[in-house]
PLY file of the C-alpha trace (Angstrom):
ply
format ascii 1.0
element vertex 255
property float x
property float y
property float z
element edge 254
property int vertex1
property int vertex2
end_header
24.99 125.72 6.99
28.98 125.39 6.11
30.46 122.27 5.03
26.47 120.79 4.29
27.42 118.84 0.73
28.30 115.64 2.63
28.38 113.73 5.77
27.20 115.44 8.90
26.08 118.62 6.99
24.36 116.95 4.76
22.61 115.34 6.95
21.44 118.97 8.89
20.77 120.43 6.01
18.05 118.20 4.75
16.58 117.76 8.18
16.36 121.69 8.75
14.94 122.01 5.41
11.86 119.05 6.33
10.79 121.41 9.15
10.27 124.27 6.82
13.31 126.18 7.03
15.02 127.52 3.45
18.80 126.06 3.90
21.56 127.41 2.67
24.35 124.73 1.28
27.24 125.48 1.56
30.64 123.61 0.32
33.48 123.92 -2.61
32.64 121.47 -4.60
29.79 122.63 -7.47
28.48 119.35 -8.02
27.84 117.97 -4.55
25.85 121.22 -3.54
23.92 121.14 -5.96
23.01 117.70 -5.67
21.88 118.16 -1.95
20.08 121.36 -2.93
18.43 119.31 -5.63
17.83 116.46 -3.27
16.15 118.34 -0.82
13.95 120.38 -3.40
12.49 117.21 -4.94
11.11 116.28 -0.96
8.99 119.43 -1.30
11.98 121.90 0.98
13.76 124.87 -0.19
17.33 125.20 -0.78
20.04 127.58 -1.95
23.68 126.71 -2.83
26.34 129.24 -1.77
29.63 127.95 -2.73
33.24 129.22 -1.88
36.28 128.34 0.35
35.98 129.98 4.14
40.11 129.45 4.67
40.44 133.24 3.01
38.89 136.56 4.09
37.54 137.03 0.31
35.88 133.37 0.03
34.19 133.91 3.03
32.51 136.43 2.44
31.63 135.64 -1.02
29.62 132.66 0.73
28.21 135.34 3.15
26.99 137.02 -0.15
25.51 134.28 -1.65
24.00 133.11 1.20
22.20 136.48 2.34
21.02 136.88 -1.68
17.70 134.93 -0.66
17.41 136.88 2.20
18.35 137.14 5.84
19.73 134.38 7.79
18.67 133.45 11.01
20.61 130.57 11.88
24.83 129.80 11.68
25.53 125.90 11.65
29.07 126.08 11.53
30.48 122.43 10.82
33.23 123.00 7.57
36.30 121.87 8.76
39.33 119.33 8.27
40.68 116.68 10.05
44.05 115.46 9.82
45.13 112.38 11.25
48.54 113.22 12.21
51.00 112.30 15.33
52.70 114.89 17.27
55.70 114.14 15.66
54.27 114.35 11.91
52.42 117.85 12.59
54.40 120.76 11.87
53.60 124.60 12.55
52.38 124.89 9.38
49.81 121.94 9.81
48.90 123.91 13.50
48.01 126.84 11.29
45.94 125.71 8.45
43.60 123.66 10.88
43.27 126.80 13.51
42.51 128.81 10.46
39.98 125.71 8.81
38.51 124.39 11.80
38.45 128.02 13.79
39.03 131.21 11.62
36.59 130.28 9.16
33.73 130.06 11.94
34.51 133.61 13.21
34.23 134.81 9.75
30.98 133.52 9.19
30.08 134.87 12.33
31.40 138.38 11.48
29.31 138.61 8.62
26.14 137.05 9.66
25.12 137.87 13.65
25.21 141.08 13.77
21.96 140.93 10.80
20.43 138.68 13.96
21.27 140.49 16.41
19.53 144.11 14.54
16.60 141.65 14.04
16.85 140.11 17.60
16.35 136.59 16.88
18.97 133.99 15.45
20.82 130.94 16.23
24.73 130.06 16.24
25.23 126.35 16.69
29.25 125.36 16.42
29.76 121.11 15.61
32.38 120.54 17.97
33.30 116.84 19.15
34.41 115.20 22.36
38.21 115.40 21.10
37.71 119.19 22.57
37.53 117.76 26.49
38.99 114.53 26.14
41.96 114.98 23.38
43.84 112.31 22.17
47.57 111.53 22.12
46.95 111.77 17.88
45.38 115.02 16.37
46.61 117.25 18.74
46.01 120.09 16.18
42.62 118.82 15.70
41.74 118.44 18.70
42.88 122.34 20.02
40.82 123.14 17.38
37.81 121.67 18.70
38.53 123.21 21.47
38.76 126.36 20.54
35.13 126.21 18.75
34.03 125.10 21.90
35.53 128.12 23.77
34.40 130.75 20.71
30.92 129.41 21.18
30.64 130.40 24.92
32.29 133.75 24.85
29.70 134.38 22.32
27.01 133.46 24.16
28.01 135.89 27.00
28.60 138.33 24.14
24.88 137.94 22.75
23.39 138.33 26.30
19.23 140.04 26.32
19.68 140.09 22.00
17.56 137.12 21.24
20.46 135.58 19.53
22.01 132.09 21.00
25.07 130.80 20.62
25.82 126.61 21.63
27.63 124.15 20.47
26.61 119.91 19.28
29.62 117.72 20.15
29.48 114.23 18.27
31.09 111.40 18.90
32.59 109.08 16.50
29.88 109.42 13.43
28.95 106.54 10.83
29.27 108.60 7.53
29.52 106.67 4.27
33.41 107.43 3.76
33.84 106.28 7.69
32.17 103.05 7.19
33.82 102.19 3.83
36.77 102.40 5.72
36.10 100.52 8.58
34.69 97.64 6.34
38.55 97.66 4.53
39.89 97.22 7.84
37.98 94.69 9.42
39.87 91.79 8.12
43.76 93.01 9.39
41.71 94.11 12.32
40.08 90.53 12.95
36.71 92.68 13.25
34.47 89.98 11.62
32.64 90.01 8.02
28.86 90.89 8.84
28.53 94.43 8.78
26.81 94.11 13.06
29.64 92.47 13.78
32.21 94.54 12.29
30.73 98.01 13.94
30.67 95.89 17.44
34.13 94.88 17.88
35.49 98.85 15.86
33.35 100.99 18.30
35.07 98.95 21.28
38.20 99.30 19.47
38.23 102.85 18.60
35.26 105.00 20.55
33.69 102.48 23.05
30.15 103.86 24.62
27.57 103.06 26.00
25.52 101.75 22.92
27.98 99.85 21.56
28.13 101.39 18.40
28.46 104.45 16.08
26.49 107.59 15.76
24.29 107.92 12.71
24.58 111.81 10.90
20.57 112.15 11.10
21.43 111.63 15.20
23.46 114.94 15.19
20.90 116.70 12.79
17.99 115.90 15.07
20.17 117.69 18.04
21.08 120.77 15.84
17.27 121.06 14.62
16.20 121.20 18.56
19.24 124.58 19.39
17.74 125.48 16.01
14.07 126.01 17.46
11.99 128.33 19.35
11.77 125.45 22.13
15.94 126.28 22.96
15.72 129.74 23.67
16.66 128.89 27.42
19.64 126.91 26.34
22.85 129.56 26.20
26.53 128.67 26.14
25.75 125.08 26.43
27.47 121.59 24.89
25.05 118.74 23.49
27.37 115.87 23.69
25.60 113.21 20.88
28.09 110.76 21.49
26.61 107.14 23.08
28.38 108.61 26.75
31.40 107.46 24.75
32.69 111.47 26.75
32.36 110.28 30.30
31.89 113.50 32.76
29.59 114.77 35.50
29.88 118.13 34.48
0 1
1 2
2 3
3 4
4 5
5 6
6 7
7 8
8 9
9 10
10 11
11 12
12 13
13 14
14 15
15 16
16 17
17 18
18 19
19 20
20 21
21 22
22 23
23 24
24 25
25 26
26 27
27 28
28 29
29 30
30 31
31 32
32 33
33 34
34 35
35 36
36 37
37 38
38 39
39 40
40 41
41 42
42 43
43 44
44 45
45 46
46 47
47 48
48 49
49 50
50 51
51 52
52 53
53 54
54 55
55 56
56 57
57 58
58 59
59 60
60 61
61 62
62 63
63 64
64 65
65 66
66 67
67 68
68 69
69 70
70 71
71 72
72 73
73 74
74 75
75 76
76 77
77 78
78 79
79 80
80 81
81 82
82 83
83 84
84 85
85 86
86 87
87 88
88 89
89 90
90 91
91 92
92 93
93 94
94 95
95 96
96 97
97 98
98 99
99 100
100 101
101 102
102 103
103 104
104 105
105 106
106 107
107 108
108 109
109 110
110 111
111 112
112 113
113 114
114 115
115 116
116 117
117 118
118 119
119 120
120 121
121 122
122 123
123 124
124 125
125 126
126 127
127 128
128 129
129 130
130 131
131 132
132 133
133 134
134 135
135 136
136 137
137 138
138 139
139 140
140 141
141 142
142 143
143 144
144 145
145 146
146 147
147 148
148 149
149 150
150 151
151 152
152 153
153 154
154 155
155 156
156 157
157 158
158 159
159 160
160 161
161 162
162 163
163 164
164 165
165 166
166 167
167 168
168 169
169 170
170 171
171 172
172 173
173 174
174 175
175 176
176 177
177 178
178 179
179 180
180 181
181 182
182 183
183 184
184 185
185 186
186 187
187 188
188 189
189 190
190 191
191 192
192 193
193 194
194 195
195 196
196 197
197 198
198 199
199 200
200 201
201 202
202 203
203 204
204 205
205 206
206 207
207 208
208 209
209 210
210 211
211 212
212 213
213 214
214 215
215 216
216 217
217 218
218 219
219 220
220 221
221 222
222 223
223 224
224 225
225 226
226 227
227 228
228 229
229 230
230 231
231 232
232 233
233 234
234 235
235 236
236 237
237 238
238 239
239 240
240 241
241 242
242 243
243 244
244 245
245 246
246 247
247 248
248 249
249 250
250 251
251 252
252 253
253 254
């Protein structure tokens, strides 16, 4: 599970790990690992920590390492990556790079290392947290938003790559997601925003202002986990090449 010591991660990784599975937790910083590992260990699951930085060819699979130490690994939640809220005009090549290589690169190098093990053991599981930016991209991000994207492409070629192995490859799209940083920083802006001072009111009038849906509000982290948990499962092994949008229909398509 890259990127699992906050947020979204975080969030997978200690749902995966209440259904039995030994999780892997993955993320740079020492401290917030472990304290998810921990976290998840004193609820009765089982966790490993396998820290490193998936931007280089060497820190990748170093995490691949660490990860497999325990044993093999059945299922790839790719979710590390970076967002940068940047206009066209403040991006520069160099900005278009380090995300592809973030937000992309680092997925296919954790897939490198770890399908083919599935595939000689002809069950596994490669989820890719994508977002609705991939289909619908806005004028800002545009570098994030190819990114997505391209996860989103990676994950079906993939699929048609893994065809009669046992091995599955889809993708979880969220929508705009309450994490803890996110909401800190919507309650700082409420006030220039005229967005109200109860916290109810506050998520109303941002979700209309920034991701309006049909539930009028944000997405919770545990929301995406419980989608990830379900690809993650014997009861998906129908479900190939396919996008779980977990975004309140805030993505509006008939496709």
């Amino acid at each position: 599970m890259t990127g699992s010591s906050s947020g979204i991660g975080e969030a997978i990784a200690k749902l995966l790990a209440t259904e039995g599975i030994t999780v892997v937790v993955h993320g740079r910083d020492e401290g917030r690992a472990n304290a998810v590992a921990e976290a998840i260990r004193a609820t009765g699951g089982k966790a490993e920590v396998a820290l490193g930085d998936l931007t280089t060819d060497a820190g990748a699979e170093a995490v691949a390492t660490a990860a497999l130490a325990g044993g093999p690994i059945d299922i790839l939640v790719n979710n590390a990556g970076f967002i940068g809220y940047l206009s066209w005009e403040q991006t520069t090549t160099a900005d278009w790079a380090e995300t592809y290589n973030t937000n992309v690169i680092s997925s296919v190098r954790m897939i490198k290392h770890l399908v083919p093990q599935m595939r000689e053991r002809h069950w596994g599981r490669v989820i890719q947290i994508g977002g609705g930016l991939s289909q619908q991209p806005s004028a800002i991000m545009p570098h994030y938003n190819a990114s997505l994207a391209a996860r989103h492409n990676l994950a079906v070629s993939l699929a048609r790559e893994l065809t009669d192995t046992g091995v599955t490859s889809n993708v979880v799209a969220p929508g705009a997601i309450l994490t803890e940083g996110f909401q800190t920083a919507l309650t700082h802006m409420a006030q220039a925003h005229g967005w109200g001072d109860a916290w109810e009111e506050i998520e109303r009038n941002a979700t209309q202002a920034m991701a309006p849906n049909d539930t009028g509000r944000f997405g919770r982290p545990q929301e995406i986990a419980m989608a990830v948990a379900y690809l993650a499962s014997p009861l998906a092994d129908y479900i190939s090449g396919a996008t779980i949008r977990v975004d309140g229909g805030t993505v509006r398509t008939v496709i």
